[in-house]
C-alpha positions in Angstrom: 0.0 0.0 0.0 1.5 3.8 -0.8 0.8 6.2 1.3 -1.5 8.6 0.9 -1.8 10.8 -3.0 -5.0 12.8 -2.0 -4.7 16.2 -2.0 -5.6 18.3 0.8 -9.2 19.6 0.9 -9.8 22.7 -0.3 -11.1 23.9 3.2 -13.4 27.3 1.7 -15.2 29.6 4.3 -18.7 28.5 4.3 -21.7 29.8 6.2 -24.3 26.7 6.6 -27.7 26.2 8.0 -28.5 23.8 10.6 -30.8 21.7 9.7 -31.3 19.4 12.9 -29.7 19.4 16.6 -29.1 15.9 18.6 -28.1 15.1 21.8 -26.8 12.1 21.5 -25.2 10.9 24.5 -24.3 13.0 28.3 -22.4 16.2 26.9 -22.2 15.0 23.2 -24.3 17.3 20.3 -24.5 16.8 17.1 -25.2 19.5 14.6 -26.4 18.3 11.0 -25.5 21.4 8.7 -27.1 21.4 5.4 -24.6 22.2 2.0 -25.1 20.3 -0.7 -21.3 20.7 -2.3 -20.1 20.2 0.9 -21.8 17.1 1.5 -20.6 15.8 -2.3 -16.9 16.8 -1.5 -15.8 15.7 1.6 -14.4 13.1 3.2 -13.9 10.7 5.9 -11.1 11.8 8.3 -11.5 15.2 7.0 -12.9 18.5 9.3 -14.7 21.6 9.7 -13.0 24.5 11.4 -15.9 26.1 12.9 -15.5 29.7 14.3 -17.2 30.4 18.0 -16.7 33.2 20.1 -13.1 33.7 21.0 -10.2 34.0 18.8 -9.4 30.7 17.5 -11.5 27.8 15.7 -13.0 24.5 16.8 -12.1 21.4 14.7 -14.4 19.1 14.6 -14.6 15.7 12.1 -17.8 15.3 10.0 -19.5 12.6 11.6 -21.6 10.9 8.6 -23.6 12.1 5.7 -27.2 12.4 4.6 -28.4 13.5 1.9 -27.2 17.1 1.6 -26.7 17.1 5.1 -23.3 16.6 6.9 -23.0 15.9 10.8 -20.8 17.2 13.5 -20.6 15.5 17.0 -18.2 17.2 19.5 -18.2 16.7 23.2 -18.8 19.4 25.5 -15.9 20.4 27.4 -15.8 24.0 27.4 -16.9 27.5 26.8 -16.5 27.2 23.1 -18.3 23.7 22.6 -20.8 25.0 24.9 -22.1 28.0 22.8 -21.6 25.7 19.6 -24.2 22.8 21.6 -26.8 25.9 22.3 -27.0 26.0 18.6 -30.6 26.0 17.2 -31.9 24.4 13.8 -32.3 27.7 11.6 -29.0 29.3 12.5 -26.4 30.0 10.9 -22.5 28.2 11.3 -19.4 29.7 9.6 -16.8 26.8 8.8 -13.7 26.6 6.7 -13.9 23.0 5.3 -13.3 20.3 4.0 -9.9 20.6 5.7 -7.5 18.2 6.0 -6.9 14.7 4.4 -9.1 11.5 4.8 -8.6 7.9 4.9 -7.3 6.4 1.8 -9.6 3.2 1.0 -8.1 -0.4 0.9 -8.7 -2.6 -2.3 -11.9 -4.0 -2.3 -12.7 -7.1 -0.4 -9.8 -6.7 2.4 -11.3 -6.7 5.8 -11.2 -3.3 7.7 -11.4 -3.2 11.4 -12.6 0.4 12.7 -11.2 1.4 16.3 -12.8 4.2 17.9 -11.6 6.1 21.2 -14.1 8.5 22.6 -14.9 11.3 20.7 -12.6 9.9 17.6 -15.4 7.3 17.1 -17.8 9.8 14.8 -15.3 10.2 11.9 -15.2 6.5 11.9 -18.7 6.4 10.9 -18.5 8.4 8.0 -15.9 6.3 6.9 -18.0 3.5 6.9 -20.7 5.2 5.3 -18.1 6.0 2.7 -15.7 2.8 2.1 -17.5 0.3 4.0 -19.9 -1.2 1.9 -17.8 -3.8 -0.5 -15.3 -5.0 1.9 -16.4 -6.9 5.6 -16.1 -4.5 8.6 -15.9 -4.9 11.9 -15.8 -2.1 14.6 -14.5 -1.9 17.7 -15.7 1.1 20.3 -14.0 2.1 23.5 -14.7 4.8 26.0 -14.3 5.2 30.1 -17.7 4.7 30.8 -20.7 3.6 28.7 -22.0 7.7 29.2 -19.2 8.3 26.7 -20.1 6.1 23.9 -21.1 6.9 20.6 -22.6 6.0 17.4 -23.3 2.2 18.6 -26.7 2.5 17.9 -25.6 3.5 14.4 -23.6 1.4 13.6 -25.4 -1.6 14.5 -28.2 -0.4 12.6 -26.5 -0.4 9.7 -25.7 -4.1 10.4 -22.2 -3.9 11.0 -20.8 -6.0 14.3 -19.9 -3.7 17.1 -17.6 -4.7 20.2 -17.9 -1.9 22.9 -14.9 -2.0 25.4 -15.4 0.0 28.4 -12.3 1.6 31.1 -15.0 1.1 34.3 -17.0 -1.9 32.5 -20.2 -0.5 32.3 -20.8 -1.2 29.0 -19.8 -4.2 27.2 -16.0 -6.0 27.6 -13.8 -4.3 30.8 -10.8 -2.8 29.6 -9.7 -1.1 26.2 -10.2 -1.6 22.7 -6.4 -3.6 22.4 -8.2 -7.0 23.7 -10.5 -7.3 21.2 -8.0 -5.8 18.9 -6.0 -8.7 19.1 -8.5 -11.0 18.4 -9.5 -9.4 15.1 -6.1 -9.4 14.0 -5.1 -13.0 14.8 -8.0 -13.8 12.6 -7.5 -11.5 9.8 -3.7 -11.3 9.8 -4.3 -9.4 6.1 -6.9 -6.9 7.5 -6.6 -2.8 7.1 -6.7 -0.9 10.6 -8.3 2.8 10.6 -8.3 3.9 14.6 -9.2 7.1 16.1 -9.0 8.6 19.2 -6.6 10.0 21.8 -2.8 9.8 21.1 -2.1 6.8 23.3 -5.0 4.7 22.3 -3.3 5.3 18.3 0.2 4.3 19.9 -1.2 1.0 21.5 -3.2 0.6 17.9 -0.1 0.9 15.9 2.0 -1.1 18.0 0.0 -4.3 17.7 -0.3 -3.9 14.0 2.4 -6.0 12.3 2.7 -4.7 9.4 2.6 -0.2 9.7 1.5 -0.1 5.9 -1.6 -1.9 6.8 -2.7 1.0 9.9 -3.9 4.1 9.2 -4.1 7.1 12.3 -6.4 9.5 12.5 -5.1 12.3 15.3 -6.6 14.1 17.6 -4.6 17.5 17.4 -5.2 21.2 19.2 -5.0 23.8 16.5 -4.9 27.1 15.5 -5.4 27.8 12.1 -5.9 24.7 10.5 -4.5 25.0 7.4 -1.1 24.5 7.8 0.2 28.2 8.6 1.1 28.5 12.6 2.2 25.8 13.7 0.6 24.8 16.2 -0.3 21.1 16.0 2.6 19.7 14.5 4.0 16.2 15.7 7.5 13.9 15.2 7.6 12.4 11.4 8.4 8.6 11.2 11.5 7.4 9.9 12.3 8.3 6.2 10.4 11.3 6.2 9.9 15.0 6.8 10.9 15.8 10.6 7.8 17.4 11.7 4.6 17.1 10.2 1.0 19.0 10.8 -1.8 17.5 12.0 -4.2 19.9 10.2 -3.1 19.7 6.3 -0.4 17.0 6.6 -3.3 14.6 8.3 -5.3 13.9 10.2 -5.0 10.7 9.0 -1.5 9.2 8.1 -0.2 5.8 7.3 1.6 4.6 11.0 4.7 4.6 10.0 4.7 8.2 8.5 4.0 9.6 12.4 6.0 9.0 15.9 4.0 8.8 18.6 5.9 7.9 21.5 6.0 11.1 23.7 3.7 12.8 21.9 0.7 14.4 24.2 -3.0 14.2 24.2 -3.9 17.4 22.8 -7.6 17.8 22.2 -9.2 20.8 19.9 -9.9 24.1 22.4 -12.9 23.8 24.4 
């Protein structure tokens, strides 16, 4: 597998509608924004800058697709996300997307396993909406508590099998999404990894993936201007390639071996 020829999105400012408002879980909303070129363009792994009050931006992955609809499902954990979840349908949003690149599809027919971490589990559903449909897929959720979990219901609506793993075990297997991790790889020793969530989840993905070619990262990253310009969310480049690398036009998704993770912190979006 190469790694990744897609070019960055072309990340336009964009003021969008929203069309519908969901709570979908304890301090999870998400917004479904209508734009019908938007909706055609982007991808999975890509993300919306979204301007709040305050001085910088709030990146947030689309979350699936309908129609001419695209979502956006953030967490609330500050004063930014918390004037973005009072959000009614009717107003308006102003974004800069599609920013960023996506995931880069397998051949057809090789198993993919999805691994989701918290928040990191919406882009994985627009992926499957995307990619999923002529290859087998199996998904594997975790979270610290069954209040943080996302997009089950989704998912296995669509008919794809779910595992949820749970820190506290209060929803489905105790522990963290490596277990059944390892299961899905012993039995398809040829199967494509996508994962995302925070940084060390990623590094414990990558490191149980034999082969790097065959794992792709999607990073969680706090930024500034999201296109590339300050700086701010840069990480370590794997062996072979450029030193430093930005999360926000470089990624957020990258092959594993093109990113070092070891030592690198969880650094989530500004509340």
């Amino acid at each position: 597998m190469s790694p990744p020829s897609l070019s960055p999105g072309p990340g336009g400012p964009r003021r969008v509608r929203i069309a519908e408002r969901r709570e979908v879980a304890p301090g999870h909303v998400e917004l479904l924004v209508e734009d019908a070129a938007l909706a055609r363009s982007a991808r999975a792994g890509q993300f919306a800058h979204v301007l709040t009050p305050g001085t910088l931006r709030r990146p947030i992955s689309f979350s699936r697709v309908d129609g001419d609809r695209l979502g956006l499902l953030f967490r609330v954990v500050g004063a930014g996300t918390a004037w973005l979840a009072e959000r009614r349908p009717g107003e308006v949003l102003d974004l800069l997307a599609p920013l960023g690149r996506g995931f880069v599809p397998p051949p057809p027919g090789t198993p993919l396993c999805l691994v989701g971490g918290g928040i990191g589990i919406p882009p994985l559903y627009f992926a499957w909406q995307q990619y999923g449909h002529d290859r087998p897929v199996t998904v594997i959720l975790g979270a610290r508590s069954a209040a943080q979990v996302v997009m089950e219901d989704d998912f296995r609506a669509a008919g794809v099998p779910v595992t949820v793993t749970t820190e506290d075990g209060t929803r489905g297997e105790a522990g963290r999404v490596t277990g059944p991790l390892a299961r899905w790889l012993a039995r398809e020793p040829r199967g494509v990894v996508w994962a995302c969530g925070p940084t060390g989840m990623l590094a414990a993905v990558a490191a149980q993936v034999p082969d790097p070619r065959r794992a792709w990262l999607a990073l969680e990253q706090r930024m500034g201007c999201g296109v590339g310009a300050c700086l701010a969310c840069v990480v370590p480049g794997g062996a072979g390639g450029p030193p430093w690398l930005r999360v926000c036009s470089d990624g957020p998704v990258f092959r594993a071996d093109a990113v070092r993770l070891a030592g690198v912190e969880d650094r989530d979006a500004p509340a």
